[in-house]
N, C-alpha and C positions, 0 to 999 in steps of 0.2 A: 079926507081921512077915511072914507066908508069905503073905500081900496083895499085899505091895508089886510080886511079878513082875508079879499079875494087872492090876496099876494097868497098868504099864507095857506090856502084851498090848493091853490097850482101848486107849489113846490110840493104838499102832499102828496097830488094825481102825480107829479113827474116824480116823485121816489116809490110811490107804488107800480109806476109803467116799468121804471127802471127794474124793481123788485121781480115783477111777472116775467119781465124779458130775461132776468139772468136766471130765475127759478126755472124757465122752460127750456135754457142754453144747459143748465147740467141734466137734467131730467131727461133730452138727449143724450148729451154724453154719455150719460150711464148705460142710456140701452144699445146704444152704436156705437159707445169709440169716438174719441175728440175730433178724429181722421175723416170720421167717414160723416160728420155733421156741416152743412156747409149754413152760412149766415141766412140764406134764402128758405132752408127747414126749420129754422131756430124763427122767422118772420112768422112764416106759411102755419105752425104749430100754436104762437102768442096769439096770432090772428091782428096782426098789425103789419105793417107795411116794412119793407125790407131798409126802404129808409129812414122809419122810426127807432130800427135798430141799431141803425148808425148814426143815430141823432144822440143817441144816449150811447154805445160802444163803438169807437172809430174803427177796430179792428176787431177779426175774431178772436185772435187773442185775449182781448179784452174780458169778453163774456166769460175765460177763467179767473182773468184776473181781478174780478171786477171790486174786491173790497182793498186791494193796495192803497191807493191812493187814502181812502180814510184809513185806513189801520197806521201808516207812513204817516198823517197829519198826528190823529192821538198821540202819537208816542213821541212823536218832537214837542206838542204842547207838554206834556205830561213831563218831558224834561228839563223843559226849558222854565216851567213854572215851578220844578220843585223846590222842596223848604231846603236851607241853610245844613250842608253838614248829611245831605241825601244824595247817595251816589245813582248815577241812572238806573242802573240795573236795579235797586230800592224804589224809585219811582215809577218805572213802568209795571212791577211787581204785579198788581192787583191785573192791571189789563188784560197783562197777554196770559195769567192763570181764570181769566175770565173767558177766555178765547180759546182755552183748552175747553173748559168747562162746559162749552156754549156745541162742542161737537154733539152731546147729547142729544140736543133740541135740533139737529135739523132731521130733515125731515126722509127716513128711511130708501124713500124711492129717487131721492138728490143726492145723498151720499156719495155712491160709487162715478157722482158725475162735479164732485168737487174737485178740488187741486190735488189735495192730496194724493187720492186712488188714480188720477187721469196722467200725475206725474210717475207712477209707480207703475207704470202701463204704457205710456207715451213717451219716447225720447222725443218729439214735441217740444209737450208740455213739460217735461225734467229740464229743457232750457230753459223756458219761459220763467219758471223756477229760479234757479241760476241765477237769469237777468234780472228776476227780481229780489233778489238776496241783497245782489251787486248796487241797485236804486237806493234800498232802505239802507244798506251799510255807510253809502254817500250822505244822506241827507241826516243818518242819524252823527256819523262822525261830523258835519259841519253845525249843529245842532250841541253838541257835547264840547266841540272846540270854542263855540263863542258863549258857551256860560260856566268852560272849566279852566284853573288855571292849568291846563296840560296842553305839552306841545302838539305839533298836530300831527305829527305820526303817531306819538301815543292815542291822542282822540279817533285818527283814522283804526287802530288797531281795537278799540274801545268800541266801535262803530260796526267793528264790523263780527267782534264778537258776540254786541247784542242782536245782529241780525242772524246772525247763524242761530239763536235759539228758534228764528220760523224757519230757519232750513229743518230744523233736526222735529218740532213740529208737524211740518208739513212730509217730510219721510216717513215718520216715525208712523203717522196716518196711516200711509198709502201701503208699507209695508205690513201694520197687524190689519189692516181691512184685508188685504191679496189674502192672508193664512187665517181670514177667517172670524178676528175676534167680534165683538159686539163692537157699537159705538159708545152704550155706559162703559162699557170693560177697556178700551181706550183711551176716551176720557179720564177713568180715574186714574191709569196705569202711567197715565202720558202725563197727568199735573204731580202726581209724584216725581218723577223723571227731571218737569221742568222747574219745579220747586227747588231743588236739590242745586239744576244748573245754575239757576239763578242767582241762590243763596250765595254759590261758589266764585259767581263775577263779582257780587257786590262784595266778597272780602277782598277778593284781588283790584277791585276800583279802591276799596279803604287805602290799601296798603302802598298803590301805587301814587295816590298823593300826594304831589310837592309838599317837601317838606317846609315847616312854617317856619316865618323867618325872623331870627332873633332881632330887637331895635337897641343900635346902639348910635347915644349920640342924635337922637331925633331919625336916624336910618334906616331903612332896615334891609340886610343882611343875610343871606342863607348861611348855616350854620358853618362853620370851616371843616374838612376833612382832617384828621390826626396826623400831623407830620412822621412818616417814618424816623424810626431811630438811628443814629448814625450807628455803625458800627466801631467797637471798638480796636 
């Protein structure tokens, strides 16, 4: 049992290596250009070995992308655990206006070397983008399909509208940083923006809900459509 702090020590040091290693991947990028940064200057800078880079990012790619994978896990938990009578776009609500919010706090000299600005600058990284719209849109539509009653091309369309709120996001970024603005003045501009989107899924998820179904006879029944009228 006198392990167990030690476990908890390591995964620390390997989320702080991880941390240093992507903090000095944008920190480049900002000053060169996603282009012209190869994984060997992103090593040679952290001061670690080129294969501790790859120990923690398989690709370069990676070092942009590097918080998909947890932001794609949050928001499937987050959906998949919400309360009775809460449409996704109502559940992830808090998250991804935390993740506007949180543009504030990084840290001035990374900025211009996150996804955003690197997408707005990079036809690159603007796929990389893309591909990862396309990932979160899957995993959020297979996530929405096995805890909603809706078909699964409604959930795939459901899926892939809550993903486009980090397309529009992560543009919205790269476009007021190109022309200049602050990052509070983005921040607030952008949670306004995304409030609004949001607000606007969660009533079109209400309305799109199967409708509930009458019991008749111990059964239960979607409600009948109104027979047209004969003519007379």
């Amino acid at each position: 049992m006198r392990s167990m702090p030690n476990v908890g020590l390591r995964e620390r040091k390997k989320a702080r290596t991880r941390r240093m290693i992507a903090d000095t991947a944008a920190r480049l990028f900002a000053e060169r250009g996603y282009e012209h940064v190869a994984v060997s200057d992103v090593a040679r800078e952290a001061d670690v070995s080129e294969q501790t880079v790859y120990n923690y990012f398989s690709t370069k790619e990676q070092l942009v992308t590097d918080r998909e994978s947890e932001i794609q896990r949050r928001l499937c938990e987050l959906i998949r655990s919400r309360p009775r009578g809460t449409t996704p776009a109502a559940a992830v609500r808090k998250f991804i206006l935390g993740t506007v919010s949180g543009i504030r706090d990084i840290a001035p000299e990374l900025w211009r070397g996150e996804i955003g600005y690197l997408a707005a600058i990079s036809p690159t990284v603007h796929r990389l983008v893309l591909e990862l719209i396309d990932r979160l849109a899957a995993a959020l539509a297979d996530v929405i399909r096995s805890t909603s009653a809706v078909r699964p091309e409604i959930a795939r369309m459901r899926g892939i509208a809550l993903a486009s709120v980090f397309q529009i996001i992560i543009s919205e970024a790269g476009r007021r940083t190109r022309i200049g603005q602050s990052q509070t003045k983005i921040a607030r501009e952008l949670s306004r923006i995304i409030e609004n989107v949001l607000d606007e899924l969660d009533r079109w998820f209400r309305v799109s809900e199967p409708r509930r179904r009458a019991i008749r006879g111990g059964r239960s029944v979607l409600p009948s459509a109104p027979r047209p009228r004969k003519r007379k």
